[in-house]
C-alpha positions in Angstrom: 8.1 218.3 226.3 6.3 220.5 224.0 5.0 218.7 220.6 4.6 220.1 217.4 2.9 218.6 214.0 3.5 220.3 211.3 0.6 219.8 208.8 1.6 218.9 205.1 -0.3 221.6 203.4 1.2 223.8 206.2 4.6 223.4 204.9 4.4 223.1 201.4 2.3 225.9 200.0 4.6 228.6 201.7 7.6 226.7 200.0 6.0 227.0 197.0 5.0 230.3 196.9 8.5 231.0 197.8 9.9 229.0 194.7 7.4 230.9 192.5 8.6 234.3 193.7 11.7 233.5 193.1 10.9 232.3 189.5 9.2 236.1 189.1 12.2 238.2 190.1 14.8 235.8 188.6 15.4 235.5 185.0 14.1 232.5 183.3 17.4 231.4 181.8 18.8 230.9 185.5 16.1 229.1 186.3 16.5 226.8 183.2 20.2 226.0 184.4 19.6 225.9 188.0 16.9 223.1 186.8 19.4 221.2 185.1 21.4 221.4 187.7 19.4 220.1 190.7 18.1 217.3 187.7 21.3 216.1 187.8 21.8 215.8 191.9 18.8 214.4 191.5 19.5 211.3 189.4 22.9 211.4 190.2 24.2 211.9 193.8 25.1 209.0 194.8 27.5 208.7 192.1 28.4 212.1 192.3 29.0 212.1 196.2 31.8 209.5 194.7 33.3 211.3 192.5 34.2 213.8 194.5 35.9 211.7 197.3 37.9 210.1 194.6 39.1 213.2 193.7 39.8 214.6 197.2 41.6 211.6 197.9 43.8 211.2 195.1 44.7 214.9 195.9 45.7 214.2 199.4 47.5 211.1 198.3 49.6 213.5 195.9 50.2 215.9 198.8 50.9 212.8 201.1 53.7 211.7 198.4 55.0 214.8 198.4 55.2 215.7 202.0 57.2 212.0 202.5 59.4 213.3 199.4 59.9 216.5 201.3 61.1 214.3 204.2 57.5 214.1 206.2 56.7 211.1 208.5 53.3 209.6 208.9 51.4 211.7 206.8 48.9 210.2 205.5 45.8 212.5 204.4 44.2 209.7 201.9 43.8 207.6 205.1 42.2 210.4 206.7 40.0 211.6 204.1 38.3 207.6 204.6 38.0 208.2 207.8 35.4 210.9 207.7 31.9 210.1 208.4 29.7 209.1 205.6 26.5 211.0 206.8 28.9 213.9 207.2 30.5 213.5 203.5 27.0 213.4 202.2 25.8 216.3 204.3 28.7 218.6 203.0 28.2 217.5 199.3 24.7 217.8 199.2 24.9 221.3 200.8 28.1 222.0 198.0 25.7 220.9 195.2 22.6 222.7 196.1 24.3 226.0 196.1 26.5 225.0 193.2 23.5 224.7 191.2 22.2 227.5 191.8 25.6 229.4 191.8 26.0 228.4 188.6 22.6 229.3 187.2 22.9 232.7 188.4 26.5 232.9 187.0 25.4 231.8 183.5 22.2 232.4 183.1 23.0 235.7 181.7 21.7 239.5 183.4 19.0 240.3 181.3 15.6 240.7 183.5 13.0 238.6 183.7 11.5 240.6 180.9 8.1 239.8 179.2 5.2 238.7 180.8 5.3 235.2 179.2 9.1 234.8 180.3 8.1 236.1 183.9 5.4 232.9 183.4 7.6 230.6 182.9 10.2 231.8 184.7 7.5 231.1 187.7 6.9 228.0 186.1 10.2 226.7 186.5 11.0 228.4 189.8 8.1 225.8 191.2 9.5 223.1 189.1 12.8 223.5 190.7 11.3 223.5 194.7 9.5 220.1 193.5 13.3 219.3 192.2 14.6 220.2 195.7 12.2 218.8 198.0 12.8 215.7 196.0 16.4 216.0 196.4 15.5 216.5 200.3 13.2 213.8 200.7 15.5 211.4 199.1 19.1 211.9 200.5 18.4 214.6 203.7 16.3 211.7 205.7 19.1 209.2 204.2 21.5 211.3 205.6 19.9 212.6 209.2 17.6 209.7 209.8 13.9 211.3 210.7 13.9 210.7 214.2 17.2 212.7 214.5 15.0 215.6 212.6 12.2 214.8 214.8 14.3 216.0 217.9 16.3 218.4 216.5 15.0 221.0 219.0 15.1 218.6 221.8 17.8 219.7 225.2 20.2 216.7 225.0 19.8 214.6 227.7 16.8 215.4 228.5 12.8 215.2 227.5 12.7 218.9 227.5 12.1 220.9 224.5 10.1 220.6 221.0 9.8 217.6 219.5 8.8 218.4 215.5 5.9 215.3 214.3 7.4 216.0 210.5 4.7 214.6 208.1 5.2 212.8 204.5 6.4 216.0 203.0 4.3 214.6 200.9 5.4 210.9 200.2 8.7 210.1 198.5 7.1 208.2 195.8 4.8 211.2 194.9 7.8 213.4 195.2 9.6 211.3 192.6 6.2 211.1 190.3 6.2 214.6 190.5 10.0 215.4 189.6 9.8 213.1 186.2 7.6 216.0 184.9 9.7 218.6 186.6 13.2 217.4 184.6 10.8 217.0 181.4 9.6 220.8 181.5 12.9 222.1 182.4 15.0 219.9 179.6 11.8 221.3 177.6 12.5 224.8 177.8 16.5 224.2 178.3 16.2 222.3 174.4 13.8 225.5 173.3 16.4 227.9 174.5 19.5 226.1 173.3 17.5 226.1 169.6 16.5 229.8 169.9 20.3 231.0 170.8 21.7 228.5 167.5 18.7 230.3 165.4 20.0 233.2 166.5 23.7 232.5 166.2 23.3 231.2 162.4 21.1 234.4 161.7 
């Protein structure tokens, strides 16, 4: 069995240097929302997560009613919906919010380019405030979800010691993660408040 540690620098430089040239080529304004958005996965998974299974469910307890009003036997899709996995739930909403977030900041964010070189800044800015909003998100719920030994043997045959065993590191720790994201949702309400009072300006003008 082959084994593979990853160092922390390693891993977290290329990510950011991905997240800030993504900042560059997008506009800042979809950065802004997409910032908001992960913010709010951040703080607010758990309860999220919840919301939409009570939604799913009380949708497939409508169809259930009206599949036994139709004349249906057995069918019961609210039961079924509680039998899914949790980890897999988790997996399929965190996924669904992720992209949702971005989604929807490239969907409102507006067209425009990036445009001046102070909004290409910030727009860097925030596109490494949002990978520090992500990795956060990933540190948080991904190991909560896979468990890190499960990650550590991804590559691993099954059933056997052959194959790559990943030594993932603190990516960095959690709590430094967390530390690091309170800043990240202050710049990016920062610049969401300065935008939202630029557009009024404008509006009343």
């Amino acid at each position: 069995m082959a084994d593979l540690s990853l160092p922390v620098v390693g891993l977290l430089f290329p990510i950011l240097a991905i997240g800030a040239i993504v900042g560059y080529r997008r506009s800042w304004a979809r950065e802004t929302i997409t910032g908001l958005g992960l913010a709010l996965i951040l703080i607010a998974f758990d309860q999220m997560t919840r919301l939409v299974v009570g939604v799913v469910a009380l949708i497939a307890r409508a169809v259930s009613a009206l599949a036994a009003m139709a004349g249906a036997r057995s069918v019961h899709l609210d039961h079924a919906i509680h039998e899914i996995p949790a980890p897999f739930v988790s997996l399929v909403c965190l996924v669904a919010f992720i992209v949702g977030a971005y989604w929807v900041g490239h969907t409102f964010g507006g067209r425009q380019p990036a445009g001046s070189r102070f909004h290409r800044a910030v727009g860097v800015l925030l596109g490494l405030v949002n990978v520090v909003l992500l990795l956060t998100i990933l540190s948080k719920d991904a190991w909560k979800i896979f468990g890190r030994e499960r990650m550590q043997h991804l590559f691993l045959v099954p059933g056997s010691g052959k194959g790559l065993s990943i030594n993932l590191p603190a990516f960095p720790s959690e709590n430094l993660l967390l530390g690091w994201s309170a800043y990240a949702v202050v710049i990016v309400v920062a610049v969401a408040v300065a935008w939202g009072v630029s557009r009024l300006s404008r509006f009343r003008g």
